[in-house]
C-alpha positions in Angstrom: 0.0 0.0 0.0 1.7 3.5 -0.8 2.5 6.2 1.6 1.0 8.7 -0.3 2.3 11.8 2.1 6.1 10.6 1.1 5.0 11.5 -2.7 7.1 14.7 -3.1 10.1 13.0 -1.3 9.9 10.3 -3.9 9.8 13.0 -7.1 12.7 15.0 -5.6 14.9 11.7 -5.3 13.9 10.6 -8.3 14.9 13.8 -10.1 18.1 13.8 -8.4 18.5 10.3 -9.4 18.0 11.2 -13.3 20.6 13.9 -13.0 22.9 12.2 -11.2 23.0 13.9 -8.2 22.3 11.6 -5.8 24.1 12.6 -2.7 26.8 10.3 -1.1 24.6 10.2 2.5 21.3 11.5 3.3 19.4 11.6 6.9 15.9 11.2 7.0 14.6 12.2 10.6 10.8 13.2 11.6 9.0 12.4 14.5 8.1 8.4 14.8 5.6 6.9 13.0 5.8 8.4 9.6 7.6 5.7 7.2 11.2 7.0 7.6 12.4 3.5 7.6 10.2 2.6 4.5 11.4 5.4 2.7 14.8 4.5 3.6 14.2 1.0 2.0 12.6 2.4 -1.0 16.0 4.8 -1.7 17.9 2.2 -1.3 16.4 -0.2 -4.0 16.2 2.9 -6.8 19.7 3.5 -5.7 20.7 -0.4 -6.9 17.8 -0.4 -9.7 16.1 -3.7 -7.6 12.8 -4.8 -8.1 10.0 -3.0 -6.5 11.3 0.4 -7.0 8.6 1.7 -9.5 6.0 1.2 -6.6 7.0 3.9 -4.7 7.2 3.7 -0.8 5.0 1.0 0.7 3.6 0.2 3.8 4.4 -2.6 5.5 8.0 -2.5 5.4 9.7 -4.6 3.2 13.6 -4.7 3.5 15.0 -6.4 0.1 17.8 -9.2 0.4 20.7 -7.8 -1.7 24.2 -8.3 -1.5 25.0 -4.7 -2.0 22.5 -3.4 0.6 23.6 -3.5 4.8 20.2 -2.8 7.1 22.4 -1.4 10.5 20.7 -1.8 14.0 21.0 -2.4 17.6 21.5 -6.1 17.9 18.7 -8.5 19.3 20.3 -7.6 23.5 21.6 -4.2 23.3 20.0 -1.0 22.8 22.6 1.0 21.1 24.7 0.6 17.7 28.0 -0.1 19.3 31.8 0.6 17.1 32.2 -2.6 16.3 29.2 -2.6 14.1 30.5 0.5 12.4 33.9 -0.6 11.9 32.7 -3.6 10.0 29.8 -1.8 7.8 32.8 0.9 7.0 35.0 -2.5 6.3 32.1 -4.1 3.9 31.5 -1.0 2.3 34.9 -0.3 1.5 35.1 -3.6 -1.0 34.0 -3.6 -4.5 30.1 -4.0 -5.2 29.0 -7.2 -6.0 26.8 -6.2 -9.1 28.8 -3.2 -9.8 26.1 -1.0 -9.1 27.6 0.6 -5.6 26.7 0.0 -1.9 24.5 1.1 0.2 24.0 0.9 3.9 21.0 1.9 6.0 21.9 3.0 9.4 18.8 3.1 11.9 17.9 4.6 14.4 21.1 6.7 13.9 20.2 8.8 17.4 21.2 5.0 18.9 24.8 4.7 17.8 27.1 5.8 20.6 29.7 8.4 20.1 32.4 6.4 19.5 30.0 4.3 16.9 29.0 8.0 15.5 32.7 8.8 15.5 33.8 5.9 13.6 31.4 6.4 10.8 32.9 9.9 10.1 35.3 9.2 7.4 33.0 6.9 5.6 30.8 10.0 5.7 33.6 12.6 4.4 35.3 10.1 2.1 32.5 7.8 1.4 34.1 4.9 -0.8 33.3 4.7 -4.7 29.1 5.0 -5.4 28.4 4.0 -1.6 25.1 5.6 -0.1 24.6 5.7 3.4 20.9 6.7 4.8 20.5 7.4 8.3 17.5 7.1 9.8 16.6 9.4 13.0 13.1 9.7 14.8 15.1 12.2 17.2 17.8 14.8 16.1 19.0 16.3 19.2 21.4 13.2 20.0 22.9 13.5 16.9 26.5 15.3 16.7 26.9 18.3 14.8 29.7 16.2 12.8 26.9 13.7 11.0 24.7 16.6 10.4 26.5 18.5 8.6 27.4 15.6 6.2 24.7 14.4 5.0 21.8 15.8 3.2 18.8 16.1 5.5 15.3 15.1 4.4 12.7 16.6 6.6 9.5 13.8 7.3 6.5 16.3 8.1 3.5 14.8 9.9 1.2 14.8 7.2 -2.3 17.0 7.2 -5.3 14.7 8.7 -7.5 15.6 5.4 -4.4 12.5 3.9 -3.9 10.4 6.8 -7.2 9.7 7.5 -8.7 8.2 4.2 -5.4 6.2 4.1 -6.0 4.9 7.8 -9.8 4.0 6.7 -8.1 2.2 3.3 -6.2 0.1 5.4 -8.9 -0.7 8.1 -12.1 0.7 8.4 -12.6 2.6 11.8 -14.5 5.3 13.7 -11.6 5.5 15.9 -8.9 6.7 13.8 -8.9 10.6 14.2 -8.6 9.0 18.1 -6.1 6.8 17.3 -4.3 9.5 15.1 -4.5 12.0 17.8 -2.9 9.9 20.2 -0.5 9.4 17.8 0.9 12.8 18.0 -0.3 13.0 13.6 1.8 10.1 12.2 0.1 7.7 10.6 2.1 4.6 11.0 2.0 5.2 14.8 -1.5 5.9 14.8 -1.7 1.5 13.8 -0.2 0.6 17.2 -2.3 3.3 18.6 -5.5 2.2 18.1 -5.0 -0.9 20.3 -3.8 1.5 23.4 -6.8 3.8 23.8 -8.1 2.1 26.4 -4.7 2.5 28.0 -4.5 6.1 27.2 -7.7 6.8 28.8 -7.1 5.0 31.8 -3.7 7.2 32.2 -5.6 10.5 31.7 -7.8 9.9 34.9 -5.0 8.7 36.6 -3.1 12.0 36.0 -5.7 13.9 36.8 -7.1 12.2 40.2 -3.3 12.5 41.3 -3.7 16.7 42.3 -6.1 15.5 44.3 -4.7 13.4 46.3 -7.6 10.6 45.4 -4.5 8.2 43.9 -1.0 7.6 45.2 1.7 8.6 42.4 3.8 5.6 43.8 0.6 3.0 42.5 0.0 4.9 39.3 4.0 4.7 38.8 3.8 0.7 39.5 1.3 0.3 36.8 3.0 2.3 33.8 6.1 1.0 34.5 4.9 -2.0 32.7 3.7 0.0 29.8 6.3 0.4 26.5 8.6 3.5 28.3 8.5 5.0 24.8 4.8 5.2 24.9 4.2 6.7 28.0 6.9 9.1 27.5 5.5 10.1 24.0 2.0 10.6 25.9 3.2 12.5 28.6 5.0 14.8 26.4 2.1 15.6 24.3 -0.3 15.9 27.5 2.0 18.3 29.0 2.7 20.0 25.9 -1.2 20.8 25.5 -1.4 21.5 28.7 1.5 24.2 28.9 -0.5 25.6 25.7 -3.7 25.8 27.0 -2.4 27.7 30.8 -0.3 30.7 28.3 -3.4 30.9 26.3 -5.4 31.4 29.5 -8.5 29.7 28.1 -11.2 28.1 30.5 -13.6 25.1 30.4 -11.7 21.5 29.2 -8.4 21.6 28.0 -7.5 19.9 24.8 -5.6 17.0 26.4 -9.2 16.5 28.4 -7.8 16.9 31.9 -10.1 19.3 34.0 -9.4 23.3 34.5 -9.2 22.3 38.3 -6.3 20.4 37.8 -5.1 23.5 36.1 -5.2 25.7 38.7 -3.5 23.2 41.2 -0.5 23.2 39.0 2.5 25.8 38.9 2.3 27.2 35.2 5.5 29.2 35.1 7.4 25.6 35.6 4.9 23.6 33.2 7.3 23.9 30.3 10.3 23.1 33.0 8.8 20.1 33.2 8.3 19.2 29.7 11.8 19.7 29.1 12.5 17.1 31.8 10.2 14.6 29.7 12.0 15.4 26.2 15.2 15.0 28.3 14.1 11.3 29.4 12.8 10.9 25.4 16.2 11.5 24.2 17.8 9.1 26.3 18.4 5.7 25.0 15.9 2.7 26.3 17.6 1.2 29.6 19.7 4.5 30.2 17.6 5.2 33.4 15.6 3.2 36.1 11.9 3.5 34.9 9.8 2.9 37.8 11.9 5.8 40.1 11.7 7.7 37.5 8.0 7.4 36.8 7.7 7.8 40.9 9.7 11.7 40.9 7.8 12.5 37.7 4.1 11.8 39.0 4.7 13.2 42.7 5.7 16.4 41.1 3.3 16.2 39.2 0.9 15.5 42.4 2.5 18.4 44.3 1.8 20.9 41.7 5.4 20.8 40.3 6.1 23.5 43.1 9.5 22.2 43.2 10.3 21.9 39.2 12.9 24.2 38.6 14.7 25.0 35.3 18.0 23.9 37.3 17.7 20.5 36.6 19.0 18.9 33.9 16.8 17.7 31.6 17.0 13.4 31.7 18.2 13.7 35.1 16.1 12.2 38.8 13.9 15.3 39.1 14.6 16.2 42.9 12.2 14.5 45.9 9.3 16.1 46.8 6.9 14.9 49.7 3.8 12.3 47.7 0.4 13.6 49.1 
């Protein structure tokens, strides 16, 4: 099924392609969700003329078995692309092409290669060997160094209108609950398909957060019962809930609030350190999966969040424990 919101991606590339000017590495970064990894496969079979290529970029994703063509990610028990990994992709890559029609390697996500990984793959990137393409794939930029950005070409994946996602959704399974799903989603369509089975969960979450002002729910038993939710979803929720939240306070407006949480929750909470506190959750977002202990973390963020976030100061380093404050 094409990904019809990647259309003018695929026209630029392909008119690069006919003029030879492909470039030599290119880093395709958006939020998560929108087909960045089956664009990435898509490049990389125009780039060795494989089968398939003429169909444009297809969901599901579909990786093709070539000689020439190195998929790169964290292996099956880590959660980072270590050197070693690196050093033999810039070994493989460095040999002849098996068809004679170059290499290419697809590197994803990039944000998880450590910095000596990220350090290793410079050279390849400055001196990349014959007609060798390397694609990076990043759903977050900010752990990228300024080194791999500036060598590659970078291809912005927007979050497409709703007016596209929608009808595409409803192709691929007819629902009511899409613009729910797609909400949830933060707009990305792809993500929006895992979302649809966690509204119930998402639901459940909101009353939690906002009984915990109250005082009608202990943060410590709402922490215990996230904890064994996916960490990236949960962070990705919070984020967006906080985010709409921070919006609706500077806009001063009254009644519900988009995310759905009450205006008396609104006035419990300490608005000048709302965004504070979002930076804390981007921080945690950046941070690679296993990087920090979940369930103490979850405990700091949701007694803040129960105090009021009287004690959320711009001091603290995003990612880092927020400091204790007494749980209601």
């Amino acid at each position: 099924m094409n990904i019809p919101w990647l259309k003018s991606i695929e026209d630029g590339w392909i008119k690069q392609l006919e003029h030879a000017r492909l470039p030599h590495a290119v880093l395709l970064f958006g939020a998560a969700g929108l087909g960045k990894r089956a664009l990435a496969a898509w490049l990389a079979c125009t780039r060795l003329g494989l089968p398939g290529a003429d169909s444009g970029v297809c969901y599901p994703l579909v990786v093709a078995e070539h000689a020439d063509l190195h998929w790169l990610s964290p292996l099956d028990d880590k959660q980072t692309i270590g050197i070693e990994q690196i050093r033999a992709l810039v070994a493989d890559m460095s040999l002849t092409s098996y068809e004679g029609g170059g290499k290419v390697a697809v590197i994803e996500p990039a944000n998880a290669m450590t910095a000596n990984a990220a350090n290793g793959l410079l050279k390849t990137l400055e001196e990349p060997p014959g007609d060798a393409l390397l694609i990076l794939v990043a759903d977050r930029m900010g752990s990228l160094p300024a080194t791999i950005l500036s060598r590659c070409q970078r291809v912005n994946v927007s979050v497409p209108a709703e007016a596209l996602s929608l009808p595409w959704l409803d192709r691929l399974q007819p629902s009511n609950a899409w613009p729910e799903a797609l909400q949830l989603a933060g707009g990305a369509p792809l993500a929006a398909i895992t979302a649809m089975t966690q509204l119930d969960q998402a639901a459940s979450m909101l009353e939690e957060l906002a009984a915990l002002p109250d005082g009608k729910l202990s943060p410590i038993d709402i922490a215990a019962r996230w904890a064994k939710y996916d960490t990236g979803f949960w962070l990705e929720w919070l984020s967006r809930t906080v985010l709409q939240v921070a919006k609706q306070a500077s806009c001063g407006a009254s009644g519900e609030i988009v995310s759905g949480l009450p205006e008396s929750v609104l006035r419990r909470i300490d608005r000048r350190n709302l965004f504070c506190y979002l930076d804390i959750i981007n921080g945690l977002r950046g941070q690679a999966a296993g990087s920090f202990n979940v369930q103490l973390t979850l405990e700091s963020l949701l007694i803040h969040w129960a105090a009021g976030l009287k004690d959320c100061h711009r001091s603290f380093h995003p990612g880092e424990m927020l400091p204790v404050a007494k749980s209601r």
